[in-house]
VOTIKOL-952628 format. One record per atom (N, C-alpha, C): residue number from 0; residue in three letters; atom name; x, y, z. Coordinates in steps of 0.2 Angstrom, whole numbers, always signed. Atoms other than C-alpha are relative to their C-alpha. Layout:
N
  num  residuo  atomo     px     py     pz
  NUM      ALA     CA      X      Y      Z
...
***
This chain:
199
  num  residuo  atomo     px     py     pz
    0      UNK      N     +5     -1     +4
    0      UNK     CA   -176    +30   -652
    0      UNK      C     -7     +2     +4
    1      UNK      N     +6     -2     -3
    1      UNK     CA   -192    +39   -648
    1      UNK      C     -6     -3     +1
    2      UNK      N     +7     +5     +1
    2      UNK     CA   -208    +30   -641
    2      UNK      C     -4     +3     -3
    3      UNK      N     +5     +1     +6
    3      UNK     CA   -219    +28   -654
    3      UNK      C     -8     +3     +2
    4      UNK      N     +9     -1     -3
    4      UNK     CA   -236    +30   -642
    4      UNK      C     +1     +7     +2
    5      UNK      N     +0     -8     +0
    5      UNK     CA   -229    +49   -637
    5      UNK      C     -4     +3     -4
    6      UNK      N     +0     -3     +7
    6      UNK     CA   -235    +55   -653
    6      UNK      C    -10     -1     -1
    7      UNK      N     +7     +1     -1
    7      UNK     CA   -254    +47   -650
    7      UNK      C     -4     +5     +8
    8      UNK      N     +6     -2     -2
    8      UNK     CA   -269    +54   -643
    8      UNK      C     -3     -4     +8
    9      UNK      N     +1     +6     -6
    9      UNK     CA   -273    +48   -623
    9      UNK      C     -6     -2     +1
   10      UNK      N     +9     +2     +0
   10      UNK     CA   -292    +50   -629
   10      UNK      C     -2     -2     -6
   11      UNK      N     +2     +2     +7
   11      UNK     CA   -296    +38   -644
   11      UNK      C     -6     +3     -3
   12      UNK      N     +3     -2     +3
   12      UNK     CA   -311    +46   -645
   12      UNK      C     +0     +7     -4
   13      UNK      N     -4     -7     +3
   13      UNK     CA   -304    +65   -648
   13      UNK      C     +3     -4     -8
   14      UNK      N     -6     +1     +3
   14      UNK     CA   -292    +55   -659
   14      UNK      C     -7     -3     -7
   15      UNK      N     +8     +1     +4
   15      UNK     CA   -310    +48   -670
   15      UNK      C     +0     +5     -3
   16      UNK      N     +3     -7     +5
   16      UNK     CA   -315    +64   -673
   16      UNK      C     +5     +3     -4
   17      UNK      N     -5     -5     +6
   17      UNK     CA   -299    +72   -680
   17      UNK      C     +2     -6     -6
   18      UNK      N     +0     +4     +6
   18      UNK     CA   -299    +56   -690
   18      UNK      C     -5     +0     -6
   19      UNK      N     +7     -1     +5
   19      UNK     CA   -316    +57   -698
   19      UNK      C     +0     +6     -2
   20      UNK      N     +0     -6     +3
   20      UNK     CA   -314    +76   -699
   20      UNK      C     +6     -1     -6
   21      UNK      N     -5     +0     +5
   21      UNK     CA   -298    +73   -711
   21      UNK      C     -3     -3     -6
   22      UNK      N     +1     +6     +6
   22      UNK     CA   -307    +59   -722
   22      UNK      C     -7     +6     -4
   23      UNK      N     +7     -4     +4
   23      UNK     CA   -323    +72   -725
   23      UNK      C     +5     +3     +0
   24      UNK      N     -2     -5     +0
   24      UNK     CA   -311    +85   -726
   24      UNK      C     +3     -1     -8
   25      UNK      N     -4     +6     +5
   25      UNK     CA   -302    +72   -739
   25      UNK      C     -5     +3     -6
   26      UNK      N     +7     +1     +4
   26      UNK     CA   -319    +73   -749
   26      UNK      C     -1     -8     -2
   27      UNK      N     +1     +7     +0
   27      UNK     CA   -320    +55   -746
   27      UNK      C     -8     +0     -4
   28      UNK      N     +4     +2     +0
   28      UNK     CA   -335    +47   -754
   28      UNK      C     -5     -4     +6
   29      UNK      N     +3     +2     -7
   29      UNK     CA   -347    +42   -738
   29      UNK      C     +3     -2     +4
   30      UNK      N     -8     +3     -5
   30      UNK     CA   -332    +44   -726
   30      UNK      C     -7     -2     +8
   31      UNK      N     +2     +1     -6
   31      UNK     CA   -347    +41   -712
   31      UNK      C     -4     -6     -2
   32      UNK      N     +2     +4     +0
   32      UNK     CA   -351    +25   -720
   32      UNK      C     +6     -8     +4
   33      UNK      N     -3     +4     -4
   33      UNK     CA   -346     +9   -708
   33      UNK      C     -2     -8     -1
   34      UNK      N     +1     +6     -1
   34      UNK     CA   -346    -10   -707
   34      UNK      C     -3     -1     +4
   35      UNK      N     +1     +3     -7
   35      UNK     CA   -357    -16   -695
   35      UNK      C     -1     -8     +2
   36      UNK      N     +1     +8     +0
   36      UNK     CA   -355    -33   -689
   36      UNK      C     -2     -3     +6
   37      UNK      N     +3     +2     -4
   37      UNK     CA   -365    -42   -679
   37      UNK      C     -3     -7     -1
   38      UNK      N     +1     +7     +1
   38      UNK     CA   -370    -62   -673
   38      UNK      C     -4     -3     +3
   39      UNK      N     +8     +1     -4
   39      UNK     CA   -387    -69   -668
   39      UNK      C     +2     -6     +4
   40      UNK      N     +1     +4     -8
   40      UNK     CA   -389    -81   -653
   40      UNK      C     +5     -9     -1
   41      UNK      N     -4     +9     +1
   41      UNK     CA   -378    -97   -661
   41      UNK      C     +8     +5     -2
   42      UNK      N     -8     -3     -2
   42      UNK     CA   -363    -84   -661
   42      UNK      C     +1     +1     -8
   43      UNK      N     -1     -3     +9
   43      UNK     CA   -365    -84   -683
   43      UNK      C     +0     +6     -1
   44      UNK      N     +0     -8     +2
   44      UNK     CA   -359    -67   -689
   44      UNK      C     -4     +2     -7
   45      UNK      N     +2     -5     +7
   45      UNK     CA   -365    -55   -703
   45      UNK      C     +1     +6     +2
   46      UNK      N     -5     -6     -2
   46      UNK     CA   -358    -39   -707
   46      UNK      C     -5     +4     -7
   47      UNK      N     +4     -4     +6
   47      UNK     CA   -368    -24   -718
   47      UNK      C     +2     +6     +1
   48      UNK      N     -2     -7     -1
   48      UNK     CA   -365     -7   -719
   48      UNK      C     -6     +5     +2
   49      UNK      N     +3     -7     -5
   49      UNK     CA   -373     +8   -711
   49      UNK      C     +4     +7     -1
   50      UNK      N     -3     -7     -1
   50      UNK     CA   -370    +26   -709
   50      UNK      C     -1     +2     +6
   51      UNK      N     -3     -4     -6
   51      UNK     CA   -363    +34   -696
   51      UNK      C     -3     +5     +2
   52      UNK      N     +7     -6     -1
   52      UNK     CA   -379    +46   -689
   52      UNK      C     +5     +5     +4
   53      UNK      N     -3     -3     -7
   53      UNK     CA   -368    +54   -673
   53      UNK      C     +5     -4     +3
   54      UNK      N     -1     +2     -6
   54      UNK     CA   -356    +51   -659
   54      UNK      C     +1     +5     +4
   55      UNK      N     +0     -4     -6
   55      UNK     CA   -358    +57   -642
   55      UNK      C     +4     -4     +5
   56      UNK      N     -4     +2     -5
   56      UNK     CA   -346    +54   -628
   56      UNK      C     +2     -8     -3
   57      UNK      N     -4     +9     +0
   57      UNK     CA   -341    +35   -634
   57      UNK      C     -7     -2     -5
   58      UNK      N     +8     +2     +0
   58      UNK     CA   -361    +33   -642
   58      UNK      C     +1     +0     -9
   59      UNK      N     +0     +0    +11
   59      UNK     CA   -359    +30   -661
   59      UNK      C     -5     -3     -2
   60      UNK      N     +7     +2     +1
   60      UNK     CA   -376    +29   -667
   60      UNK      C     -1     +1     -7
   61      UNK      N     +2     +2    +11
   61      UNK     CA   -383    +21   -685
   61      UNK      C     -8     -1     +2
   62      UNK      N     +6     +0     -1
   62      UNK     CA   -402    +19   -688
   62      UNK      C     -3     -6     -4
   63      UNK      N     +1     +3     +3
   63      UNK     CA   -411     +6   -695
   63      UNK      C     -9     -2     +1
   64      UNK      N     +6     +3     -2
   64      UNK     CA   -429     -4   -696
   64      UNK      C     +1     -6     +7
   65      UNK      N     -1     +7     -8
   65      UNK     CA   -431    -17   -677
   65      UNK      C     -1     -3     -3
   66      UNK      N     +4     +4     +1
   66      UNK     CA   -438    -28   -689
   66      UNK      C     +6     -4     -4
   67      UNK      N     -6     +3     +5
   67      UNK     CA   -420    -32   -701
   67      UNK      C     +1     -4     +5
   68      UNK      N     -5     +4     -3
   68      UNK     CA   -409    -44   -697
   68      UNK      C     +6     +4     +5
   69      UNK      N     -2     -1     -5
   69      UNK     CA   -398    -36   -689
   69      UNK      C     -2     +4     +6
   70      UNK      N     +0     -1     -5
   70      UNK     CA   -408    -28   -677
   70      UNK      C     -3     -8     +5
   71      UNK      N     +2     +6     -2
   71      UNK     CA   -417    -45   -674
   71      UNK      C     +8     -4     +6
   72      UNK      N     -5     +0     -4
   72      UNK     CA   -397    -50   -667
   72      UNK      C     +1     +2     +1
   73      UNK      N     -1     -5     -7
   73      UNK     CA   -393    -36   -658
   73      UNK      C     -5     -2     +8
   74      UNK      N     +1     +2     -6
   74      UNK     CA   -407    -43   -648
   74      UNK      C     +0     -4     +5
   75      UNK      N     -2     +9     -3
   75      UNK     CA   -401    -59   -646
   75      UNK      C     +7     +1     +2
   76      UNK      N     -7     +1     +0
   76      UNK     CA   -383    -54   -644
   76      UNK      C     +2     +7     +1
   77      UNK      N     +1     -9     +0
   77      UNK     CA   -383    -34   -640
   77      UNK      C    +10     +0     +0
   78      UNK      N     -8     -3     -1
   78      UNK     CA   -363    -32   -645
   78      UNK      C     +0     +0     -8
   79      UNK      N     +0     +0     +7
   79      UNK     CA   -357    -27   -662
   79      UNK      C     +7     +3     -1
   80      UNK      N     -5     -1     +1
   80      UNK     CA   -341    -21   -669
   80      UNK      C     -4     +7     -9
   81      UNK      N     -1     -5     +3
   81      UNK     CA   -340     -6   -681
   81      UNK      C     +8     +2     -3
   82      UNK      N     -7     +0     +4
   82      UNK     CA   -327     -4   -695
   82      UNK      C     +0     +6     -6
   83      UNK      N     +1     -4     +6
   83      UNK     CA   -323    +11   -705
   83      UNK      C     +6     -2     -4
   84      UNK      N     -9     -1     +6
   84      UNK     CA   -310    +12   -721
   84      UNK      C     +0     +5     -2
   85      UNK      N     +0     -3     +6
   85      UNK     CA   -305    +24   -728
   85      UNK      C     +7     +2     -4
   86      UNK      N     -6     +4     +1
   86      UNK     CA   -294    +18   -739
   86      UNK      C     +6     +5     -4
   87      UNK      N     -7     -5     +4
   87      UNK     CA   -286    +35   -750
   87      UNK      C     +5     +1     +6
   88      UNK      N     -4     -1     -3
   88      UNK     CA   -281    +40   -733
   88      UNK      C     +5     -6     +2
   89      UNK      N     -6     +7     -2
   89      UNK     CA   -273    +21   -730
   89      UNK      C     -2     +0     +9
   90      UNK      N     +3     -1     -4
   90      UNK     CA   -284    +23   -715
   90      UNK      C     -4     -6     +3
   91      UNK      N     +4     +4     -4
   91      UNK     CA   -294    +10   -703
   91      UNK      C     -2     +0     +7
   92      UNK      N     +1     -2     -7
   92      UNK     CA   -305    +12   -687
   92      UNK      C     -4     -7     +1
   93      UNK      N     +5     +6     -2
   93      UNK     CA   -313     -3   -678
   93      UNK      C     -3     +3     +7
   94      UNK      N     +5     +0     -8
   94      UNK     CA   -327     -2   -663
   94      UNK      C     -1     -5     +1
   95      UNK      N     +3     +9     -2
   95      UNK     CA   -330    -14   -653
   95      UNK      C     -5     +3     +7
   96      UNK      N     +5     -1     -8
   96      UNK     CA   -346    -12   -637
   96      UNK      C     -6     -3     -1
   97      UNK      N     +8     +2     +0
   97      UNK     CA   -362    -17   -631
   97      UNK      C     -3     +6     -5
   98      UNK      N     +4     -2     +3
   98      UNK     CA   -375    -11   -642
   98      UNK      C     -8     +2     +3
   99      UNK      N     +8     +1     -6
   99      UNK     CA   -394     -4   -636
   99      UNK      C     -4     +7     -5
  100      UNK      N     +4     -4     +5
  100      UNK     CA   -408     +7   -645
  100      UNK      C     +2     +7     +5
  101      UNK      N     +0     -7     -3
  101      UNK     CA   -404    +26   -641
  101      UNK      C     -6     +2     +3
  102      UNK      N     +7     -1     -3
  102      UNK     CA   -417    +38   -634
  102      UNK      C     -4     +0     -7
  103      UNK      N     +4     -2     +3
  103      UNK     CA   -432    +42   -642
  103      UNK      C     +0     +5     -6
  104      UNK      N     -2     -6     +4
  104      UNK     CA   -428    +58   -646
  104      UNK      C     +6     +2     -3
  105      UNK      N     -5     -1     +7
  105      UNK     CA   -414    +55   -656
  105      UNK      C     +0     -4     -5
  106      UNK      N     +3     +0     +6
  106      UNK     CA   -421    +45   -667
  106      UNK      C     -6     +3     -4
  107      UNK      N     +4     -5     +5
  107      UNK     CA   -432    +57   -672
  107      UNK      C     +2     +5     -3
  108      UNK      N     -1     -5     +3
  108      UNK     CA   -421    +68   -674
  108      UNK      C     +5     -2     -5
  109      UNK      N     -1     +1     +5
  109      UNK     CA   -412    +58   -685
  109      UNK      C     -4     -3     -6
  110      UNK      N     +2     +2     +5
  110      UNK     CA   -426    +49   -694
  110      UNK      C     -4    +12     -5
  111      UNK      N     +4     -8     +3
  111      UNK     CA   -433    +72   -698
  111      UNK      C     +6     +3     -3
  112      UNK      N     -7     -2     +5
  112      UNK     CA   -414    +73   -705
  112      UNK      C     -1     -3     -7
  113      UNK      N     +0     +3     +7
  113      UNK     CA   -419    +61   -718
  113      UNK      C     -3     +3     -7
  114      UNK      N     +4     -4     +6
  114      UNK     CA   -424    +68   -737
  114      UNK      C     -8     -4     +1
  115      UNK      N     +8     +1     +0
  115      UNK     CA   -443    +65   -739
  115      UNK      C     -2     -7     -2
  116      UNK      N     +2     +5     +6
  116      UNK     CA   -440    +50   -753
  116      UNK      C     +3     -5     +6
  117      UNK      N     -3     +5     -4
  117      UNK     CA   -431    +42   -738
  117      UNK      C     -1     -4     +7
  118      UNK      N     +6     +0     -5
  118      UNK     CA   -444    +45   -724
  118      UNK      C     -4     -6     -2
  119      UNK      N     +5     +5     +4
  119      UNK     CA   -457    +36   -737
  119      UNK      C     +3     -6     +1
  120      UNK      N     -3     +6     +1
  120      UNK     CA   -443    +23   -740
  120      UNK      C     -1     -6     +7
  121      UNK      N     -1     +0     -6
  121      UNK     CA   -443    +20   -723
  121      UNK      C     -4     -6     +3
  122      UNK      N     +7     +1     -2
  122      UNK     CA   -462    +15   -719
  122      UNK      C     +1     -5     -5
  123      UNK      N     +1     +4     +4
  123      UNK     CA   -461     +5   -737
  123      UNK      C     +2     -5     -1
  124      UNK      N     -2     +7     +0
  124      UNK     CA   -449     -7   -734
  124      UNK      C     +1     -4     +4
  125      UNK      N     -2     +6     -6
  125      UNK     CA   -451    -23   -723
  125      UNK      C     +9     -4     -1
  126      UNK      N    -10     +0     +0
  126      UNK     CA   -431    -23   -721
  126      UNK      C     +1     -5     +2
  127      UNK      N     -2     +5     -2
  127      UNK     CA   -423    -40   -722
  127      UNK      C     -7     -6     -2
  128      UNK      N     +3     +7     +1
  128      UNK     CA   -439    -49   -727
  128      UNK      C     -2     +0     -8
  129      UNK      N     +1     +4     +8
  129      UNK     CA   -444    -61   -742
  129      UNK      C     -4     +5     -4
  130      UNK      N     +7     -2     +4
  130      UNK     CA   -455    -50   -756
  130      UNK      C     -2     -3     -4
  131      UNK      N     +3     +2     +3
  131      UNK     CA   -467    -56   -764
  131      UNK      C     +0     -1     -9
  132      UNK      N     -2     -2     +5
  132      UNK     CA   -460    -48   -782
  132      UNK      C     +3     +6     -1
  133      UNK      N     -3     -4     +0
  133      UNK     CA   -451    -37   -789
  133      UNK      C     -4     +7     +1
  134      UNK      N     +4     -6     +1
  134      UNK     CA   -465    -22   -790
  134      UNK      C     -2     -1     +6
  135      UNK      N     +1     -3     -6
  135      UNK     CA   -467    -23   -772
  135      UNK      C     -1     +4     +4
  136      UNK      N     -3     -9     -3
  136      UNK     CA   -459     -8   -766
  136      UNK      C     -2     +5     -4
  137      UNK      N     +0     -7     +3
  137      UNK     CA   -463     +2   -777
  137      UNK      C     -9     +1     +1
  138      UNK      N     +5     +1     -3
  138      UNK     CA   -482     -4   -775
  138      UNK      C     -1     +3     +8
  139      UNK      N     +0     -1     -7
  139      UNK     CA   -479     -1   -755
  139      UNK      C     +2     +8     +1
  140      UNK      N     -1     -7     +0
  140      UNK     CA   -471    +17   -758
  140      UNK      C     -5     +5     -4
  141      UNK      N     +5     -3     +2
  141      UNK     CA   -484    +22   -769
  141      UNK      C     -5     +2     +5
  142      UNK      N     +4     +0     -6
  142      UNK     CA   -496    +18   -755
  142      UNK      C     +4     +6     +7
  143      UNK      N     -1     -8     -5
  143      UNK     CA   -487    +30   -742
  143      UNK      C     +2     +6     -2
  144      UNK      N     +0     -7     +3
  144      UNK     CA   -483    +44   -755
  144      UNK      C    -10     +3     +2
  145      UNK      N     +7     -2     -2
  145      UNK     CA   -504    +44   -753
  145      UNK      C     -1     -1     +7
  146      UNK      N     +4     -2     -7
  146      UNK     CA   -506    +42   -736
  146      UNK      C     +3     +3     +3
  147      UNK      N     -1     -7     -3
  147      UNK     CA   -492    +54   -731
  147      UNK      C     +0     +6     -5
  148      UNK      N     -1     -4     +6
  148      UNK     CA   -495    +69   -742
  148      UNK      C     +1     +8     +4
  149      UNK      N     -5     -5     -2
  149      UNK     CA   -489    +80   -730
  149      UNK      C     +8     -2     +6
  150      UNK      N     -7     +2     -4
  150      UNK     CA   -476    +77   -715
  150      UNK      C     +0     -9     +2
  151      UNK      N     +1     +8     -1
  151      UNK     CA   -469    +60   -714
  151      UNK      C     +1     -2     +8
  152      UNK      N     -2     +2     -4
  152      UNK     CA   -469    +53   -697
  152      UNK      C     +6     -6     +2
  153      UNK      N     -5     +4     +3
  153      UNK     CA   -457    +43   -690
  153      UNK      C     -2     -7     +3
  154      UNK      N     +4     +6     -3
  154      UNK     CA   -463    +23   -689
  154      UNK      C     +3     -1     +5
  155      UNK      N     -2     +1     -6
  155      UNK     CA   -463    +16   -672
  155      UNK      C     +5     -9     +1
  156      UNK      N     -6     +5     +2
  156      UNK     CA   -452     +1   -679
  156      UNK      C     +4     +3     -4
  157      UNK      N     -6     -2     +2
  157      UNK     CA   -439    +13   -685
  157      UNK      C     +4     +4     +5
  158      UNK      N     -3     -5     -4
  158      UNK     CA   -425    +21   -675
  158      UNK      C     +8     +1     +1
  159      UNK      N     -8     -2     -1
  159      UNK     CA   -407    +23   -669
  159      UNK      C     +3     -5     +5
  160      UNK      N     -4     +2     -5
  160      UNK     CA   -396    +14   -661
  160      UNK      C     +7     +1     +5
  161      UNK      N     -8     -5     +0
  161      UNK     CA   -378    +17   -653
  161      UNK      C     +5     -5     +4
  162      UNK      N     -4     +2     -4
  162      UNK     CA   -363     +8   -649
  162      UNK      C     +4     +2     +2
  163      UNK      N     -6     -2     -5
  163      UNK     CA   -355    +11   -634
  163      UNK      C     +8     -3     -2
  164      UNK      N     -6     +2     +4
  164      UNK     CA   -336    +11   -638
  164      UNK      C     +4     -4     +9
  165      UNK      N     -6     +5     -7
  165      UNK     CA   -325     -2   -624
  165      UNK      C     +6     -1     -2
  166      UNK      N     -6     +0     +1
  166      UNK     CA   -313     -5   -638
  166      UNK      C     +0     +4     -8
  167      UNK      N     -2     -4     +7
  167      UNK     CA   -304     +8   -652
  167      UNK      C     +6     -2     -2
  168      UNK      N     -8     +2     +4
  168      UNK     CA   -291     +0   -664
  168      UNK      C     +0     +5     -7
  169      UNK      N     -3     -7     +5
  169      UNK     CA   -284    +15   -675
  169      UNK      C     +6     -5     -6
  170      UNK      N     -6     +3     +6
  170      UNK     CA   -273     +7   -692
  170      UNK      C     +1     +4     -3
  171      UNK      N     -2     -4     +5
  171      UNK     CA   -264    +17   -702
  171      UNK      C     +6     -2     -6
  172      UNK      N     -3     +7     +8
  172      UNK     CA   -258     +6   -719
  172      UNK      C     +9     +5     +1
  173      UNK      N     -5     -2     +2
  173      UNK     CA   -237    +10   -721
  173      UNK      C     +5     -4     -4
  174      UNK      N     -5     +5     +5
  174      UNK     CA   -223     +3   -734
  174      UNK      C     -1     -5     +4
  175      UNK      N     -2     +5     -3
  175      UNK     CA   -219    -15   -732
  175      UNK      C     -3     -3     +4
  176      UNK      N     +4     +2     -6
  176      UNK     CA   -236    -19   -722
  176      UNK      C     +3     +0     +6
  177      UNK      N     -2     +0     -8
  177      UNK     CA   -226    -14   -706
  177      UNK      C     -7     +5     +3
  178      UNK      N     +4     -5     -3
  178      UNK     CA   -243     -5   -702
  178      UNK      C     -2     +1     +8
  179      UNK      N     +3     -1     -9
  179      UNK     CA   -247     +5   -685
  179      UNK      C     -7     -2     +0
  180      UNK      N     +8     +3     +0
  180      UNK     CA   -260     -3   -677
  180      UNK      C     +1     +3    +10
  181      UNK      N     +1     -1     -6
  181      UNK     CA   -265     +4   -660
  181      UNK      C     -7     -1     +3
  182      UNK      N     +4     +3     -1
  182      UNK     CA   -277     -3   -648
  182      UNK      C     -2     +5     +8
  183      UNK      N     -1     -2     -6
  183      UNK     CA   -285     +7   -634
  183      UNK      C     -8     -4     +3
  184      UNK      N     +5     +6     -6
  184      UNK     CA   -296     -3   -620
  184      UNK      C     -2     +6     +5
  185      UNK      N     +3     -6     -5
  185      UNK     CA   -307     +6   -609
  185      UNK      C     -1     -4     +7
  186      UNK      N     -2     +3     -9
  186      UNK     CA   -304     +3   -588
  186      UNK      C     -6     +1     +1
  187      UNK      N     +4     +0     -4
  187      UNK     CA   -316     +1   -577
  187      UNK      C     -2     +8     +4
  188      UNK      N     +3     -8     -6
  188      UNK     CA   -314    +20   -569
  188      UNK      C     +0     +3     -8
  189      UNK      N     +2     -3     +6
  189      UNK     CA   -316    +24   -587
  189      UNK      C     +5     +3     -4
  190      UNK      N     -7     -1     +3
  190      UNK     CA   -297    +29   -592
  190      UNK      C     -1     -5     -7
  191      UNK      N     -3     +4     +7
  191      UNK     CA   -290    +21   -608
  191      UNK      C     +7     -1     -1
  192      UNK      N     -5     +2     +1
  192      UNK     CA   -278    +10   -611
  192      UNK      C     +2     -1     -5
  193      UNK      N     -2     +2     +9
  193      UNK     CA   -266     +9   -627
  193      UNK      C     +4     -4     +1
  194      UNK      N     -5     +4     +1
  194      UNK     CA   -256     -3   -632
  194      UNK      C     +3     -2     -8
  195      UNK      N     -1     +1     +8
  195      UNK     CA   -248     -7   -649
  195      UNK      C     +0     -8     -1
  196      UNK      N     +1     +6     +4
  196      UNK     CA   -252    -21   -659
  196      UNK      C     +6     +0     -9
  197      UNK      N     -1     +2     +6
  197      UNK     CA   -242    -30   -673
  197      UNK      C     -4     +0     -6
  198      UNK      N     +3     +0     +7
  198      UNK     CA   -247    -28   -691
  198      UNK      C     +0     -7     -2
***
């Protein structure tokens, strides 16, 4: 019988991209939307969803307000896990690494990718905190439609962050929940290790 690992890719992260290229290809509905979960300083988790800005070499970068909750634990607990579905193709990817704010210059260059209504949104919403009432935001978005009435900047409490990848588990649903589940672990000279995991 043939080993089963032959057949796999010895660079999880190659093996990502032609995953994610399949699911947009797919016409998936936001195939570069992800679970991110994360657990502040008493080790409690919470898990929310994000988009998927980039990856570079291992560096999978989503953007958010420092002020949310979950950038609030990332700074108490800089590790995070990363979860896509996508479930037509019967597909599942997990990340697991430390976590840390990118450069500069790449959240800028993804907060200047953003539509204009979403730059404003940006700046309008105290992300993660109590409002005062429901007209809030829309009160606070009114107020930066008027004070940026031309290019929106990008505020100095918003930006990117990126986790590095240490560990990539690939699932691929099959009859009978006997699914493949492959785990690859990153060495210390930087290699990857695969192993298969039971379903």
């Amino acid at each position: 019988m043939p080993d089963p690992v032959s057949g796999w890719s010895d660079n999880p992260l190659e093996r990502f991209d032609r995953w994610f290229g399949e699911a947009v290809e797919a016409g998936l509905d936001e195939p570069s939307a992800a679970a991110l979960a994360t657990a502040d300083v008493g080790a409690r988790p919470s898990a929310r969803m994000v988009l998927l800005k980039s990856v570079d070499r291992g560096r999978f970068r989503f953007a958010t307000n420092f002020d949310s909750r979950k950038a609030r634990e990332l700074k108490a607990n800089p590790y995070g896990c990363l979860m896509f579905y996508w479930h037509p193709l019967n597909r599942q990817v997990r990340i697991e690494g430390p976590v840390q704010p990118a450069a500069s210059d790449e959240s800028d260059r993804i907060f200047n990718a953003r539509p204009r209504g979403a730059q404003l949104g940006a700046w309008a919403s105290p992300q993660s905190r109590v409002l005062a009432d429901g007209g809030e935001l829309e009160r606070r978005l009114a107020e930066m439609e008027q004070r940026f009435t031309d290019t929106v900047p990008r505020p100095d409490f918003w930006g990117a962050y990126e986790l590095i990848a240490e560990r990539l588990e690939f699932w691929q649903g099959r009859v009978d929940r006997l699914h493949d589940r492959q785990l690859y672990s990153r060495e210390p000279d930087g290699s990857w290790r695969l192993e298969l995991l039971a379903p």
